[in-house]
LUMKOLBA-869061 format. One line per 3 residues: number of its first residue (from 1); their letters; for each residue z, x, y of N, C-alpha, C. Coordinates in nm, 2 decimals. Atoms other than C-alpha are relative to their C-alpha. Layout:
N
NUM> a> Z:X:Y:Z:X:Y:Z:X:Y; ...;
This chain:
117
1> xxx> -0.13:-0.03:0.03:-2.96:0.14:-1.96:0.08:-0.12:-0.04; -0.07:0.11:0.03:-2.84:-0.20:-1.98:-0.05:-0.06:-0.14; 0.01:0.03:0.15:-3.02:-0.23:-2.30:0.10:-0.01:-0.10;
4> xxx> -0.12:-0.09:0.11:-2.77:-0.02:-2.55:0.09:-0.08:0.01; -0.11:0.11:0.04:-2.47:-0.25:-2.50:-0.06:-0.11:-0.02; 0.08:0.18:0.03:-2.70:-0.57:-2.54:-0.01:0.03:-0.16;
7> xxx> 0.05:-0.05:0.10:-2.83:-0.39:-2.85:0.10:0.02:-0.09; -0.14:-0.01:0.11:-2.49:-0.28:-2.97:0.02:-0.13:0.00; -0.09:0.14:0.04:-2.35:-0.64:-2.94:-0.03:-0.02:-0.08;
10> xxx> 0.06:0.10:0.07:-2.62:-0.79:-3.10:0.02:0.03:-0.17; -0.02:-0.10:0.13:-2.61:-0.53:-3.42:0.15:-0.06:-0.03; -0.16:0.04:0.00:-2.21:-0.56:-3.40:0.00:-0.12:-0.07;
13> xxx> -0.02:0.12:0.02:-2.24:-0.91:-3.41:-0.10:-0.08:-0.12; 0.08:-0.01:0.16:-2.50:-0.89:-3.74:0.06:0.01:-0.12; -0.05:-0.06:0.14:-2.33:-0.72:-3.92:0.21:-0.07:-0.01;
16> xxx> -0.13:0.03:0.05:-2.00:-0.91:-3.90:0.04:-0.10:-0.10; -0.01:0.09:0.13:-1.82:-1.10:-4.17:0.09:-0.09:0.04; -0.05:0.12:-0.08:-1.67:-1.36:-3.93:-0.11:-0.10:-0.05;
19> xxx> 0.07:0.10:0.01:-1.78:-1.69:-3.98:-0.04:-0.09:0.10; 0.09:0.05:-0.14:-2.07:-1.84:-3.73:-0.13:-0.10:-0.04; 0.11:0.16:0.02:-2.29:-2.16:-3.72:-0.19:0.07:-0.03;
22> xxx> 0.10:-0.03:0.03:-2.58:-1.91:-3.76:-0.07:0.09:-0.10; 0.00:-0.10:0.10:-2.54:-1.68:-4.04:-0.04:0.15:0.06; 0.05:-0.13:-0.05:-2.68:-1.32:-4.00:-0.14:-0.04:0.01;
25> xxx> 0.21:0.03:-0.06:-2.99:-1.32:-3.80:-0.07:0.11:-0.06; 0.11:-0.10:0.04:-3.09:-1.02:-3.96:-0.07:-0.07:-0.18; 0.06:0.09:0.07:-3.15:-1.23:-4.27:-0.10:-0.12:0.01;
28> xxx> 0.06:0.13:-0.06:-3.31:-1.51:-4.09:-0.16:-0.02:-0.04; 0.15:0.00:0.04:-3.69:-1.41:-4.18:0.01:-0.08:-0.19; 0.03:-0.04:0.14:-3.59:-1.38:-4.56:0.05:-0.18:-0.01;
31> xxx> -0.07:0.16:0.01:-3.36:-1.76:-4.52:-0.13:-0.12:0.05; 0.14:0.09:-0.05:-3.71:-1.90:-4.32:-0.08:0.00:-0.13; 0.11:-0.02:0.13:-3.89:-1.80:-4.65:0.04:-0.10:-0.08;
34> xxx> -0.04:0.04:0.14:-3.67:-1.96:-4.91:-0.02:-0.14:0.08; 0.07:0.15:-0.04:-3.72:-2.33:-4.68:-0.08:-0.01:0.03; 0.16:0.04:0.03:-4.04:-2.29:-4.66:-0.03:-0.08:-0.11;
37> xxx> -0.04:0.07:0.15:-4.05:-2.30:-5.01:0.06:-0.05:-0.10; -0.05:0.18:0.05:-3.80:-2.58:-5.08:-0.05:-0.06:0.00; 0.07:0.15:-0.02:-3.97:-2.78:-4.88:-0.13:-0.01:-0.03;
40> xxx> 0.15:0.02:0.09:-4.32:-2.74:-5.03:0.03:0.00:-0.15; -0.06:0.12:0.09:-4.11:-2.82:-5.35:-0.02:-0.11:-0.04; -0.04:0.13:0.02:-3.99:-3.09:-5.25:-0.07:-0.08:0.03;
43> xxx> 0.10:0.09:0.00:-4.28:-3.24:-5.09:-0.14:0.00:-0.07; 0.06:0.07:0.08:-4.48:-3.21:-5.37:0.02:-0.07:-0.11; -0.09:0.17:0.14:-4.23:-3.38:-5.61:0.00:-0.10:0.07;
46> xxx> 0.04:0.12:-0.09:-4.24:-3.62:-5.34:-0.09:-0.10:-0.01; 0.14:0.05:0.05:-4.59:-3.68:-5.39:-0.01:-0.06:-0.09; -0.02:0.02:0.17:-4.56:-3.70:-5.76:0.06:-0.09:0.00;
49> xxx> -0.08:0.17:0.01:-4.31:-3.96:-5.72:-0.09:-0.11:0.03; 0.05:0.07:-0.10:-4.47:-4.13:-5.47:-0.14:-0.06:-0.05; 0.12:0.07:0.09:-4.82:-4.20:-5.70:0.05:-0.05:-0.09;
52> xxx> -0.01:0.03:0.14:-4.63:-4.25:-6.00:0.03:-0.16:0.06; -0.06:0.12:-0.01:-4.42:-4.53:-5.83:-0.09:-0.13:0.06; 0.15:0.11:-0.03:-4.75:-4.68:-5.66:-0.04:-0.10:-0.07;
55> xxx> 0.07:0.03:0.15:-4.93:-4.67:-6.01:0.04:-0.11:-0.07; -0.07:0.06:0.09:-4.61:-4.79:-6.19:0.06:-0.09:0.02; -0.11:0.07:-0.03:-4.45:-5.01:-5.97:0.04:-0.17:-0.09;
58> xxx> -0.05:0.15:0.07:-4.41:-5.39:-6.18:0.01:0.13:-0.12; -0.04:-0.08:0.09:-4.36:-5.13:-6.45:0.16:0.02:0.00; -0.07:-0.04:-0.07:-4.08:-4.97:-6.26:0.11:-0.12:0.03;
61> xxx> -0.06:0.10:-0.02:-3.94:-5.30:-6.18:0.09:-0.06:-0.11; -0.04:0.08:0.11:-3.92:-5.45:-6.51:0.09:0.10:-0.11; -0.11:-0.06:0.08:-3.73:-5.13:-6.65:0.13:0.02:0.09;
64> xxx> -0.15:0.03:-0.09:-3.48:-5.16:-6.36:0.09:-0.11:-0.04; -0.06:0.17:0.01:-3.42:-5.51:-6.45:0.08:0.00:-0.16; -0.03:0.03:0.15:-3.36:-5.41:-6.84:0.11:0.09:0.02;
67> xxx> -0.04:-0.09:0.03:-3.21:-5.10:-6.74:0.01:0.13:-0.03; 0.09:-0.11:0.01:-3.43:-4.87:-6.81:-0.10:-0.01:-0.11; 0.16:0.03:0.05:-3.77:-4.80:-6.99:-0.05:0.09:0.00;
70> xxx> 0.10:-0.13:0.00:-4.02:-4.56:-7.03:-0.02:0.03:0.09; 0.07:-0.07:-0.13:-4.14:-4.58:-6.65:0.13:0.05:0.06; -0.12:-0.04:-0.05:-3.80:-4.55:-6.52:0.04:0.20:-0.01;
73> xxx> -0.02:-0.16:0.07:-3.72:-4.20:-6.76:-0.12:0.05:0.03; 0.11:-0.08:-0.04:-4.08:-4.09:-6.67:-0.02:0.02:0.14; -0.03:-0.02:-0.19:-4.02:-4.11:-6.25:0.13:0.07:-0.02;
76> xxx> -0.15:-0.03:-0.02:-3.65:-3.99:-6.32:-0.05:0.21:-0.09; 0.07:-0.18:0.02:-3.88:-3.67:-6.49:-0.07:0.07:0.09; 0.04:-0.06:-0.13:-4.09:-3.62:-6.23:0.06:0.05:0.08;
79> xxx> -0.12:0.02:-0.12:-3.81:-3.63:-5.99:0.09:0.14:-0.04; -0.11:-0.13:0.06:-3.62:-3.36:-6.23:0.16:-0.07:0.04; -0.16:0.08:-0.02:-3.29:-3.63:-6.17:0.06:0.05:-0.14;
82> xxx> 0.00:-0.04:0.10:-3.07:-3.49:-6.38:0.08:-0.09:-0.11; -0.03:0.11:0.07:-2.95:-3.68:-6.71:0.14:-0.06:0.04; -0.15:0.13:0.02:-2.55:-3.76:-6.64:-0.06:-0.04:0.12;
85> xxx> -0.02:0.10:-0.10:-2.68:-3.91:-6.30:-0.11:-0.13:0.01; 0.04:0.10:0.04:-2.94:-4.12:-6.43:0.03:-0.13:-0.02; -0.08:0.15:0.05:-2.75:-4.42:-6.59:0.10:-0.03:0.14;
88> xxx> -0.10:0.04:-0.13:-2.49:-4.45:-6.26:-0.12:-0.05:0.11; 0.09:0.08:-0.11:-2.80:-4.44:-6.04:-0.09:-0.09:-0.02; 0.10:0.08:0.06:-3.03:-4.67:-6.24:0.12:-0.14:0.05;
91> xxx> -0.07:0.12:-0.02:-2.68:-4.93:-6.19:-0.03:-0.01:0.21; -0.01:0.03:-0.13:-2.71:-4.87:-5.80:-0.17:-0.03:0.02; 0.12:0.08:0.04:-3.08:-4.95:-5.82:-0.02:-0.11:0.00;
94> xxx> -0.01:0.15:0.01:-3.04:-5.23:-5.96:0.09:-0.09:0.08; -0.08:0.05:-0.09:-2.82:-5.32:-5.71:-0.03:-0.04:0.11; 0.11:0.09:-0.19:-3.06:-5.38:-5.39:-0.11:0.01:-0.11;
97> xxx> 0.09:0.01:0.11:-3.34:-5.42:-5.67:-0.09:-0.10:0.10; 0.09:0.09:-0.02:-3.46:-5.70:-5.45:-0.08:0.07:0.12; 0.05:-0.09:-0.09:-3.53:-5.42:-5.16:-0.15:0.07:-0.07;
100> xxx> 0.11:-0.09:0.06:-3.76:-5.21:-5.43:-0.08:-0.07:-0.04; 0.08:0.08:0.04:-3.92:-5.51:-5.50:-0.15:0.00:0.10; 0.14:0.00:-0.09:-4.14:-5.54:-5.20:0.01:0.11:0.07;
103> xxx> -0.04:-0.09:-0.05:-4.04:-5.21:-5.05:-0.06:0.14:-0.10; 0.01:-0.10:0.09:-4.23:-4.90:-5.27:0.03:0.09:0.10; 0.00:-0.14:-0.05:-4.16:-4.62:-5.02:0.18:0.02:0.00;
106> xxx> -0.16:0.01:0.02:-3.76:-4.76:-5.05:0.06:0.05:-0.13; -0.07:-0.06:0.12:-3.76:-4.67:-5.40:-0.05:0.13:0.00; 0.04:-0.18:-0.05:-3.95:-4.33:-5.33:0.12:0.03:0.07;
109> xxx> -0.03:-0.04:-0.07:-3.71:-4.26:-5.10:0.17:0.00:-0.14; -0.16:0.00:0.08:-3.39:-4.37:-5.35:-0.02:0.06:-0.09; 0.00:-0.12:0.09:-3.55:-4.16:-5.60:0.01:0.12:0.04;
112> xxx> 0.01:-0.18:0.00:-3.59:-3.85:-5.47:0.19:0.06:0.08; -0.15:-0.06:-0.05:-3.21:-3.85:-5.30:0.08:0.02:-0.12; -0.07:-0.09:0.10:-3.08:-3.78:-5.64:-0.10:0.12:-0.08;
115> xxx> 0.07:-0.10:0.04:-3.38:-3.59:-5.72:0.02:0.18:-0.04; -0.02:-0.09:0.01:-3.31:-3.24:-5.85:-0.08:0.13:0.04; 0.09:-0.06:-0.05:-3.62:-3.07:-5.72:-0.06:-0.01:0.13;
């Protein structure tokens, strides 16, 4: 008996269009789906970065230093960064530059936070 009002609330409180730190739980399976598959996205552009910049790193370096370069625009592809934020983040780059020097997982990491994918 004590069920049915638990059951109402919970329904009640589904279907409302009040705003709540958890959204509708009756959605919740379909919202677990779509970050699933963000995050196996994103951690395989991750990846992708993450060899390129291994591979390419004195590459990677020396078009930071100019400005940009082929390896630079070819990790900023991988990455799906999109074009207007390229050139602003290539200057903040270059701006702890001496961090991504001995640091490859620092520039993995500063690539992919503007990463588009």
């Amino acid at each position: 008996m004590r069920k049915t009002p638990i059951l109402s609330l919970l329904l009640g409180a589904a279907c409302s269009g009040e705003a709540n730190h958890l959204g509708n739980p009756l959605a919740l399976p379909l919202s677990g789906i779509a970050t699933g598959l963000g995050n196996a996205r994103y951690n395989q552009t991750r990846g992708q970065v993450e060899v390129f910049v291994k591979t390419n790193h004195p590459a990677l370096i020396a078009d930071l230093r100019a400005g940009g370069g082929e390896s630079l625009s070819a990790v900023y592809d991988i990455a799906a960064v999109p074009a207007l934020r390229r050139a602003p983040h290539t200057l903040q780059l270059q701006s702890d530059l001496q961090i991504y020097e001995g640091n490859l997982d620092a520039l993995v990491v500063a690539i992919m936070v503007v990463s588009g994918g």
